[in-house]
C-alpha positions as CSV (number, residue, x, y, z in Angstrom):
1,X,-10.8,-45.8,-78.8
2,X,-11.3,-42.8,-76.9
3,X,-14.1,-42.0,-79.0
4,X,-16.2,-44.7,-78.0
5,X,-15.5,-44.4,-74.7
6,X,-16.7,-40.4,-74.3
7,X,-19.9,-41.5,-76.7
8,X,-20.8,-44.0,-74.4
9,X,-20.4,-41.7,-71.5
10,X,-22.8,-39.4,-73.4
11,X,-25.4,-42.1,-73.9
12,X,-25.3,-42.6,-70.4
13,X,-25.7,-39.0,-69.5
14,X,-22.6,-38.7,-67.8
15,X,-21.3,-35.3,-69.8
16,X,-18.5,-34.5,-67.4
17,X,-17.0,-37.8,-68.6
18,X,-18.4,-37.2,-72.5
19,X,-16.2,-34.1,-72.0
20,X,-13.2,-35.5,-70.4
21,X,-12.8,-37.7,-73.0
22,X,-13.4,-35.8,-75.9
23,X,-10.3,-33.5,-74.7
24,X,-8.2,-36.2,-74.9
25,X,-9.7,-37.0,-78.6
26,X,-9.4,-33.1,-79.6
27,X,-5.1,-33.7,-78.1
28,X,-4.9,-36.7,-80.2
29,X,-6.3,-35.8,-83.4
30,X,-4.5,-32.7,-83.4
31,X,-1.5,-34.8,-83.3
32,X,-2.5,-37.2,-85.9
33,X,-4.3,-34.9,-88.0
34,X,-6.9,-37.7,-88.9
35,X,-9.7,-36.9,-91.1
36,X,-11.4,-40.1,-89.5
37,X,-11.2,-39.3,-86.1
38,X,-12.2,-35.6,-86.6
39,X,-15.7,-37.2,-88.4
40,X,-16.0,-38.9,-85.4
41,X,-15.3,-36.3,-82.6
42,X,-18.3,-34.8,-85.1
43,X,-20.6,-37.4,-84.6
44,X,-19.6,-37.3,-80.7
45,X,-20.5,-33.3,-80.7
46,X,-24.3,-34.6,-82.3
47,X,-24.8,-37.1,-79.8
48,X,-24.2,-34.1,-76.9
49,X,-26.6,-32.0,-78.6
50,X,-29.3,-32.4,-76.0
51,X,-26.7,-31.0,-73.5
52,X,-26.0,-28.3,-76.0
53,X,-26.8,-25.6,-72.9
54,X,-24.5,-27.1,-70.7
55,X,-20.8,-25.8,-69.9
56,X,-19.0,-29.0,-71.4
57,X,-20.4,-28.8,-74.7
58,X,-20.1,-25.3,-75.2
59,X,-16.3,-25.5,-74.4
60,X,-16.2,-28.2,-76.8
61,X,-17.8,-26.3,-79.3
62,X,-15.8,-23.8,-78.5
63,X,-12.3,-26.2,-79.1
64,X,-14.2,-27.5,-82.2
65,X,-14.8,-24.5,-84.4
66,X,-11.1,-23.5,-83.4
67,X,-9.5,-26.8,-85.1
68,X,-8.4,-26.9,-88.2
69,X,-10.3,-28.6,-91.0
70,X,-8.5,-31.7,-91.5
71,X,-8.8,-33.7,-95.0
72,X,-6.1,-36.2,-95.0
């Protein structure tokens, strides 16, 4: 999943990729409207906290807090 594949990019420090990735997650779940794959775009956005100053993860912040909160 696309999930795991930006939160190994984060592990690895690669945060351009982290990033990449989670854009296609934040397109996707918008479709689905998944409760489960907004939790864990969530748990993504914790493990990029150490990058919290950089550009990438203060425009997904940014496309975060815009989302709707999805319960199904």
């Amino acid at each position: 999943m696309l999930v795991d594949l930006a939160r190994t990019h984060a592990q690895q420090g690669e945060i351009e990729e982290a990033y990449e990735r989670a854009n296609e997650v934040l397109l996707t779940m918008i479709q689905l409207k998944s409760a489960r794959v907004f939790q864990r775009m969530l748990d993504l956005r914790r493990e990029l906290e150490p990058w919290k100053h950089t550009s990438y993860v203060k425009n997904l912040d940014e496309q975060i807090a815009t989302l709707p909160y999805i319960t199904q």
